[in-house]
Structures are given as C-alpha cells and as structure tokens.
N, C-alpha and C positions, 0 to 999 in steps of 0.2 A: 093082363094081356099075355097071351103067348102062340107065335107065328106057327108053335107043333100043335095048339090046340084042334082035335081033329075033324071039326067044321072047317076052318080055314083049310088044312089041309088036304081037305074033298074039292075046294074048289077056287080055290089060286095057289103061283106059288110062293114061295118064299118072298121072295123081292114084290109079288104085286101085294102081299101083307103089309109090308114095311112100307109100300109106297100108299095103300090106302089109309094108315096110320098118320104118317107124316101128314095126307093131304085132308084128312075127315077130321082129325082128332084134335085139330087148332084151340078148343073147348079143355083141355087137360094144357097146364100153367107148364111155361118152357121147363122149367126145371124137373118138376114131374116127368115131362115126356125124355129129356135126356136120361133119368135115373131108367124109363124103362126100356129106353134104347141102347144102352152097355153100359151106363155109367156105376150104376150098383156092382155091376162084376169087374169091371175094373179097380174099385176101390176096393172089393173083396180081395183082388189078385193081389192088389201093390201092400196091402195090410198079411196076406199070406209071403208078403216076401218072396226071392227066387226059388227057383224049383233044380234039383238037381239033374 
C-alpha cells in the first residue's frame, strides 16, 4: 500500500485514500493494517533514537 502511488494520486486525495483503506480493507488482520498505517515507522523512528 502507498497513498503516493500514482493511481490513487490521479484520483483522490490523501485522506479519501486513508479513508477507503480503513473502510474496504477490513479483510487485511488489525495488526497488519496498523503496521501499514504508521506503526512500521514509528518503530523505525524510536529504534533510530532522537535526532539532533
């Protein structure tokens, strides 16, 4: 999944991506859909530690 892919991009926007996600993709297990809704990069960020 990615909301810059630029299909999506030609025709919603940002938020109506996220919102058909959230509402279509009930099918993909809670935990999966949270890792691809920020939680991968938050755990990258907190594993990268503070930033100067």
């Amino acid at each position: 999944w990615g909301s810059d892919y630029p299909v999506v991009r030609t025709h919603m926007t940002h938020q109506h991506a996220l919102e058909a996600f959230r509402t279509h993709c009930d099918f993909i297990p809670m935990a999966d859909r949270q890792k691809i809704l920020g939680l991968s990069l938050q755990r990258l960020l907190e594993a990268a530690g503070p930033f100067a």
